[in-house]
N, C-alpha and C positions, 0 to 999 in steps of 0.2 A: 783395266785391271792393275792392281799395287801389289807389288810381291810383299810378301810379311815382312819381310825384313826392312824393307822401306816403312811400312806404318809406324813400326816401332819407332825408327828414326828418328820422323815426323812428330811425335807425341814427344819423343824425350828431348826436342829442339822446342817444341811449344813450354812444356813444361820448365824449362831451364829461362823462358823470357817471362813467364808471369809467376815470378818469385813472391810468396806471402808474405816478405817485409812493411811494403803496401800499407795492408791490410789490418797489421800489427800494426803500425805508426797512426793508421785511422782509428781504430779501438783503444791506445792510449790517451789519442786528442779528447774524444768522447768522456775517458774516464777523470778526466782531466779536467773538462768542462764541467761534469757532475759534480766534481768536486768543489770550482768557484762558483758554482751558482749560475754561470750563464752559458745558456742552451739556446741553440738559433732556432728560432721559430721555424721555419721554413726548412730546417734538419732532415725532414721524409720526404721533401718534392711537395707541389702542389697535389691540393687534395679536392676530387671532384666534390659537387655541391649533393650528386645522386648519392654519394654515400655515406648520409645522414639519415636516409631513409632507411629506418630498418625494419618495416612492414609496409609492404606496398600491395594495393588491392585493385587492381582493375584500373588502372590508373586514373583513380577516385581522389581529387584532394581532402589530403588528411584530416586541415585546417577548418571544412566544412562537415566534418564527420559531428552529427548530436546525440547529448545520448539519450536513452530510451529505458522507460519506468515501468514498472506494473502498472496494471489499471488502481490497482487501490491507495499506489502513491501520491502522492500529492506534493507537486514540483513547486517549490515559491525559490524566486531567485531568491538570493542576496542583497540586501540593503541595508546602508549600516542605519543605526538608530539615529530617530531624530533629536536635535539637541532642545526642541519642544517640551516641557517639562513643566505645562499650563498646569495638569491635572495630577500628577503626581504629590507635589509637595501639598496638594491640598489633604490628600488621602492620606499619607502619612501625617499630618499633623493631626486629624481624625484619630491616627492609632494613637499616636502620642498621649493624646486625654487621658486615652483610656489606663496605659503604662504609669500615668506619674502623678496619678490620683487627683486630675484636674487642679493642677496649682498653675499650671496658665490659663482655665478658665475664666474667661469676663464674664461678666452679668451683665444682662442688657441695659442699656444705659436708657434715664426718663426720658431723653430727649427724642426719641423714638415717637412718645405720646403727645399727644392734642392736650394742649390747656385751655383752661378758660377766659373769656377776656373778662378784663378789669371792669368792675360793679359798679355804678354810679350809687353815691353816697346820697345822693337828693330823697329826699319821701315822697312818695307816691301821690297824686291826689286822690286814687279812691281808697289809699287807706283812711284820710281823716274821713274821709263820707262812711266806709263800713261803721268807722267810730262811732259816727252819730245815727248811723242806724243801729247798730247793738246799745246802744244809752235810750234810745228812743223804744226802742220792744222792750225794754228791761221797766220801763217807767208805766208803757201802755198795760203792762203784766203787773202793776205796783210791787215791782220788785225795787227792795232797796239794794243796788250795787251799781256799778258804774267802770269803764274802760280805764285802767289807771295807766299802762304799758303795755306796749307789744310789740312782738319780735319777728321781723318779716326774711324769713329762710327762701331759698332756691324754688319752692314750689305752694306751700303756703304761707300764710302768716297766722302767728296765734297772739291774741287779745285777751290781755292779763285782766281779768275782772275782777273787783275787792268788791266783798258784798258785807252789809252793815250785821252789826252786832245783832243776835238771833236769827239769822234768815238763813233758810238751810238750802246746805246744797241742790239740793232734789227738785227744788223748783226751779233752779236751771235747767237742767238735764228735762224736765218734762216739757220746756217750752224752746226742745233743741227743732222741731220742724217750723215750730213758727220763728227764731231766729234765720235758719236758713232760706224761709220763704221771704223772708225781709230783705238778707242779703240777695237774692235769685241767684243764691249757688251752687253751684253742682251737688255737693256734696257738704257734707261740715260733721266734725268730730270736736267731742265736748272731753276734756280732760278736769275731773272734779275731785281734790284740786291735785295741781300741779306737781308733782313730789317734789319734795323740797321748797315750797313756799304756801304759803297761806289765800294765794289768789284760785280763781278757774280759768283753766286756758280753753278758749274756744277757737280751734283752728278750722281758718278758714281757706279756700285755694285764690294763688295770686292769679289776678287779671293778667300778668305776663311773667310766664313759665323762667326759668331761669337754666340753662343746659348745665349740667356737672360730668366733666368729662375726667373721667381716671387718672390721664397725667398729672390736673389738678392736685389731686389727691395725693398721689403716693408721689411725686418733690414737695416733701416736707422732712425738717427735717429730726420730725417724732418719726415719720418710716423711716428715712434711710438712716437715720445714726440708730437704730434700736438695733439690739442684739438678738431678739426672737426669731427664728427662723421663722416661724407660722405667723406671723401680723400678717393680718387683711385689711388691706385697705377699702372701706367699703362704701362710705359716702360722706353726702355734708349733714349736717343735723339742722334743727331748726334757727338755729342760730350763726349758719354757716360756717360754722367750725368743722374741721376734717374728722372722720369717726375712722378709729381700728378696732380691730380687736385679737384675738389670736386664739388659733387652733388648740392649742398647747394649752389653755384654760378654759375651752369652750365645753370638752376635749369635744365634745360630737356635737354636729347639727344638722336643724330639717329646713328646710327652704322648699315654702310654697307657693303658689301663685298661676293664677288663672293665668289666658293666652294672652299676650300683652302687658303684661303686668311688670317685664322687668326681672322673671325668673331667672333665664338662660343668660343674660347679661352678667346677672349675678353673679353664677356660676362660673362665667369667662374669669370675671372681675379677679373671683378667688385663688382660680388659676394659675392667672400673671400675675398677680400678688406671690406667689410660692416660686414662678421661674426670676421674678425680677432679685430676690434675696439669697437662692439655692443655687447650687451645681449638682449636677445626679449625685454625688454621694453625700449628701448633705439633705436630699429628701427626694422620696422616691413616688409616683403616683400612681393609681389603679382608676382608670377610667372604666365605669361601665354605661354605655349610650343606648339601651333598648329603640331608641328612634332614629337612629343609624346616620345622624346632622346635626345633632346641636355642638357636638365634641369633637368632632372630625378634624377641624380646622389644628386641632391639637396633637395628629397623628404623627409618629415617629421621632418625637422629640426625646430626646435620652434618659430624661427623667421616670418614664415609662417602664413598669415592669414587664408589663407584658403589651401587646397590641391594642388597640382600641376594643373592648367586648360588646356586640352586639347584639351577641345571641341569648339567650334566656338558659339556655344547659349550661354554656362557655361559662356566664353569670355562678350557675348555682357552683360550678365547681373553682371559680375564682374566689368566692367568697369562701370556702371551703379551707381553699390554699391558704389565705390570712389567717383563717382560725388555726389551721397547725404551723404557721410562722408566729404567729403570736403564743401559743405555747412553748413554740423551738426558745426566742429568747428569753420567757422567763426560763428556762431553763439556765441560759447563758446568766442573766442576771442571779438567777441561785448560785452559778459556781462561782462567780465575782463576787459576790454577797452586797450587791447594790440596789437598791431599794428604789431606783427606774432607771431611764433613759437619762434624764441628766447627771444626776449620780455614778452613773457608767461611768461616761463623757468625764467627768470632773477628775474622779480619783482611778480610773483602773487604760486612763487612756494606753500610757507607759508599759503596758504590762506586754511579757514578750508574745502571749499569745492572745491578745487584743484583738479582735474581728468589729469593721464597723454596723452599725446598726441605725444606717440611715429612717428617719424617721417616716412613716408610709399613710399618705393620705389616697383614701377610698371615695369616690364622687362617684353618685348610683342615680345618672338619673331616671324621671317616670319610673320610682322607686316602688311606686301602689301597683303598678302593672306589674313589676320583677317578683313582688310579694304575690300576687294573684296565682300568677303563671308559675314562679317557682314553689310554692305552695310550703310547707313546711320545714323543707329543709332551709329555706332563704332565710325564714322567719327564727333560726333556731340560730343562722351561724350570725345575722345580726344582731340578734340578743346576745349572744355571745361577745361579740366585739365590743359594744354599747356597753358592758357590763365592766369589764376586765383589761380590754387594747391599751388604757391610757397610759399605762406606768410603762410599756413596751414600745411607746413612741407611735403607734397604730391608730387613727383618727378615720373616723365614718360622716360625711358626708351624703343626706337623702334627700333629693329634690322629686319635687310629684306636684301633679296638675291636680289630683284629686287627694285631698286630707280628709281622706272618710275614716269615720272612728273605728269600723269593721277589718278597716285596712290597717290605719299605725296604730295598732293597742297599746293601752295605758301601760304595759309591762317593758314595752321598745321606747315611748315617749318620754319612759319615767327617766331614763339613763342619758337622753339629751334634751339636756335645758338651754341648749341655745336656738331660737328660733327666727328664722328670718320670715316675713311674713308680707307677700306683696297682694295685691288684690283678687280677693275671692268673691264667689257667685255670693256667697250668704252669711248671716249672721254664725249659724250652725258650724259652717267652714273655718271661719275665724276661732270659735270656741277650741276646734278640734286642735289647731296651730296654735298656739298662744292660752289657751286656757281661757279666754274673755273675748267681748265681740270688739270692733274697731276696725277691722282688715277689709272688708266689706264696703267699708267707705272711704278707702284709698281710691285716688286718682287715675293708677297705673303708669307704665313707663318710668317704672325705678321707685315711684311712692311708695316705700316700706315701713312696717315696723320693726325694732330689732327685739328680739326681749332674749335678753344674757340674768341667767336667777332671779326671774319674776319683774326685775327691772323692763320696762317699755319704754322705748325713745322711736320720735316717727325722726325718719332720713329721707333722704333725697339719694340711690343708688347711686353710684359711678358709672357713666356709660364707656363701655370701649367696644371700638367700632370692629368691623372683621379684619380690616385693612391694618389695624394697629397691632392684632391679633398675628395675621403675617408679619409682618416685620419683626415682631421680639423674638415667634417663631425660627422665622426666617435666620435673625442674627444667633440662634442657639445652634440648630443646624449644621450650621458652616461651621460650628467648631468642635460637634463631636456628633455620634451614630449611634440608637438608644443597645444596648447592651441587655436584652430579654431575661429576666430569671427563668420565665418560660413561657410555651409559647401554646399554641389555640389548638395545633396539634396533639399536645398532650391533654389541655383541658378534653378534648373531644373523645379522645380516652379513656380519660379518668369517668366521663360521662357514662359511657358504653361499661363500663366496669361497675359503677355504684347501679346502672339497669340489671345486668346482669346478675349482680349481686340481690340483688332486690327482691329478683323473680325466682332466688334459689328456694328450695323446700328445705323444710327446717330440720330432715333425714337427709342432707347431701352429702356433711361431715362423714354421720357415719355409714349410709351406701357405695359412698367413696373408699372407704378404709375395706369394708366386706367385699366390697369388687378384688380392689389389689392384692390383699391376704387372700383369696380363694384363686388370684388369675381369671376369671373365668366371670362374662358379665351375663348373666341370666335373666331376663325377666322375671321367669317363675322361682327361681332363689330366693329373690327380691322381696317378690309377694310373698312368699313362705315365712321368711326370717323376720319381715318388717310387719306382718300385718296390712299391709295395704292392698289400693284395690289396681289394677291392669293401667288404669290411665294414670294414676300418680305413679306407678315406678316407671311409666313410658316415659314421665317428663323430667324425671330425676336422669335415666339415664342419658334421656340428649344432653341436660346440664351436663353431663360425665363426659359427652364428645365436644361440647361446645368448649370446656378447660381445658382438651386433651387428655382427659385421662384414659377413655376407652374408642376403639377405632369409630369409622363412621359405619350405618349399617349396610353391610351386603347383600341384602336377601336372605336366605335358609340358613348361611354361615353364622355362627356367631361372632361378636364384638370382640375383638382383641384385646387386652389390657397394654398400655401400652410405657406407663411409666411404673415404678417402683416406692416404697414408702416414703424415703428422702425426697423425692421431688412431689411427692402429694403433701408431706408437711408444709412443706415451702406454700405449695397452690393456698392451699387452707388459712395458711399462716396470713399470709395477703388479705384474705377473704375478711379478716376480723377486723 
């Protein structure tokens, strides 16, 4: 026990030895230190490593703590991008084309194509023997005439005959089978005479074929330095001279020819003839293929307006679309006041609201089947195009295995005079192509006639192969992505709309108008007001559900009306 008096003591003798000067001398050191900037690390004592932890669970390491997602998240670590950038620059240079109006587009370059090898200049020896067997039938038939010249081309040769004063042509021409049973030739065509000279050419086919391949053709340099966007380069003539011609003055043509004959080549030919001189805006093409192969190899090239068409509806409503693009720009050419497509181009390029009007070539082929199948409407928007397209840069293009007169009537034939013409079943055939027989006794494999305004010259086609066909493809591709005006989904629409259109009754205007001014869709209103009988207002009114104008039906309820006058003018509006 401590008496009080003593704790007090105790406390005021503790109290008087730990004096707070101390403590004051350590809080100005401190204050002192803050102020120079240096503070000892180590100032609070060591500091344990637990007291860094400021959530601790089970004594679980924190460091393996993961975390955890909804099921419909979807965790992908982090990784940074690769500096790979194979395919990138490709893809934008893609867009780029399209941005800067193709001024860094190349054209495929000819060296792409097959040429042909170098001709030996020597004569033949069975051309001097044909010689003296046509002198020899000419003399057996007491004909006065005789072989003076002749010209040996790629596939046959023709034998210039001079025949004497009074002796008429006609007794050639009647002694053309016993000529050809002389030579034992295939075939043989009499040209009586020649245009442009005073001789008869009797063309015969050579003992050894001669290949004409496309590259030949088009490095020349009448193609590459000519300024026509539409030259076609199309083959050798009988003289083996290179033959063009051009769209742009053709303006339209029909291209015929049995199977083998060199048709679909053709058509390749004219093709890459239009990608090797153009960039997509510079010409644009409408391919229709009803035989779902010959054109293919041509799919997705940018020059395209739409996809490759195969179908026969897709057909009738593409041909459609041309027709009201061909009236959109004479429209344009009325507000410019230029008098076509190059007139545009020359004087109104400058002008600030200038739109180009790249030139749009149409290729239809098994054009007699699109005609059959699509049945009047085909036949109305090609007459139309063939009539009117040229001054709007718009060119038609019809190839067919079959040139029945039933089929291309004299009123579609009359508008294109240019005819490519390769081998048909019959004299008949030929008439229908060309207006006169000749065709019939073509060779095949490119042996054509061309006839440009009554003009007839035989050719030797250009072959180009599929493989050449890739590659020029190929190199357009990689530098741009075709850019659709529009696409097969719409054609299939517009489809479904001229049917439905088709199948309206010639009261649906105004059962339409009496539905919505009354509210209320009645049958027997219908009957009353129109006169008609139970089953034609049944069909009028589905018409009415199938535009949306009245509900579907319920049973015993009646049809709802379901739009208003303003959106029925609009429907109707469409409808014309």
């Amino acid at each position: 026990e401590i008496p009080i008096e003593d704790f007090f003591q105790k406390a005021k003798a503790f109290e008087s030895e730990n004096k707070s000067a101390p403590i004051e001398s350590d809080l100005d050191q401190v204050l002192s230190d803050i102020e120079s900037g240096e503070l000892d690390a180590d100032r609070f004592g060591p500091i344990a490593e637990e007291d860094d932890i400021l959530y601790f669970d089970g004594g679980q390491d924190s460091t393996k703590i993961k975390p955890v997602f909804a099921d419909e998240f979807e965790y992908r670590e982090y990784s940074p991008k690769s500096s790979d950038t194979t395919f990138a620059p490709d893809y934008e240079k893609l867009k780029e084309q399209i941005t800067n109006d193709f001024e860094d587009y190349l054209l495929p370059p000819v060296e792409l194509l097959r040429k042909s090898r170098e001709k030996s200049e020597a004569e033949p020896e069975w051309v001097k023997q044909n010689i003296d067997v046509i002198n020899q039938t000419l003399l057996s038939f007491d004909i006065d005439g005789e072989v003076t010249n002749y010209t040996k081309g790629p596939t046959v040769t023709r034998y210039e005959v001079s025949l004497g004063a009074g002796v008429q042509t006609k007794r050639i021409t009647a002694i053309a089978d016993n000529i050809q049973m002389s030579l034992s030739a295939l075939s043989l065509r009499i040209e009586a005479p020649i245009p442009g000279k005073n001789t008869i050419g009797i063309e015969v086919p050579n003992q050894v074929r001669e290949s004409v391949f496309f590259g030949a053709v088009v490095d020349h340099p009448q193609f590459l330095m000519s300024d026509d966007p539409l030259m076609l380069a199309v083959g050798l003539d009988i003289d083996a001279n290179p033959v063009y011609t051009s769209i742009e003055t053709m303006p339209h043509g029909l291209v015929a020819g049995s199977t083998q004959s060199g048709k679909s080549v053709c058509i390749a030919s004219i093709i890459a003839s239009i990608l090797l001189k153009n960039n997509p805006n510079q010409v644009r093409l409408m391919l229709i293929d009803p035989k779902k192969v010959d054109l293919q190899q041509f799919a997705d090239i940018p020059h395209l307006v739409t996809p490759i068409i195969d179908e026969v509806k897709k057909a009738v409503e593409a041909l459609k679309w041309a027709v009201s693009e061909m009236e959109r720009r004479y429209e344009v050419l009325k507000r410019f006041r230029s008098v076509n497509v190059k007139d545009y181009y020359s004087r109104r390029a400058q002008d600030s609201d200038f739109e180009l009007m790249p030139r749009l070539v149409i290729i239809v082929e098994e054009a007699s089947d699109l005609l059959i199948s699509g049945g009047v409407d085909v036949e109305e928007s090609i007459l139309k195009l063939t009539q009117k397209s040229r001054a709007v840069g718009i060119h038609l293009l019809l190839a067919t295995q079959r040139p029945s007169a039933d089929i291309l009537k004299g009123s579609i034939k009359a508008n294109i005079p240019t005819r490519f013409a390769f081998r048909v079943p019959s004299s008949i055939d030929s008439s229908v192509v060309l207006d006169t027989t000749g065709a019939e006794k073509l060779l095949g494999k490119g042996d054509m006639l061309l006839s440009e305004n009554g003009l007839i010259r035989r050719l030797q086609g250009a072959y180009l192969s599929p493989e050449e066909i890739e590659e020029i493809t190929t190199f357009i591709k990689k530098q741009a992505y075709p850019q659709y005006l529009f696409t097969h989904n719409s054609l299939i629409e517009a489809a479904k709309t001229a049917e439905l259109t088709a199948e309206l009754d010639e009261l649906f205007p105004e059962v339409a108008r009496f539905v919505v001014k009354e509210d209320k869709c009645s049958l027997n209103k219908i009957t009353q007001e129109f006169g008609i009988g139970f089953n034609r207002a049944t069909q009028i009114v589905g018409s009415l559900e199938v535009y949306g104008i009245v509900s579907p039906n319920a049973g015993t309820k009646p049809r709802e009306v379901l739009i208003g006058y303003e959106r029925l003018e609009e429907i109707l509006g469409k409808l014309k």
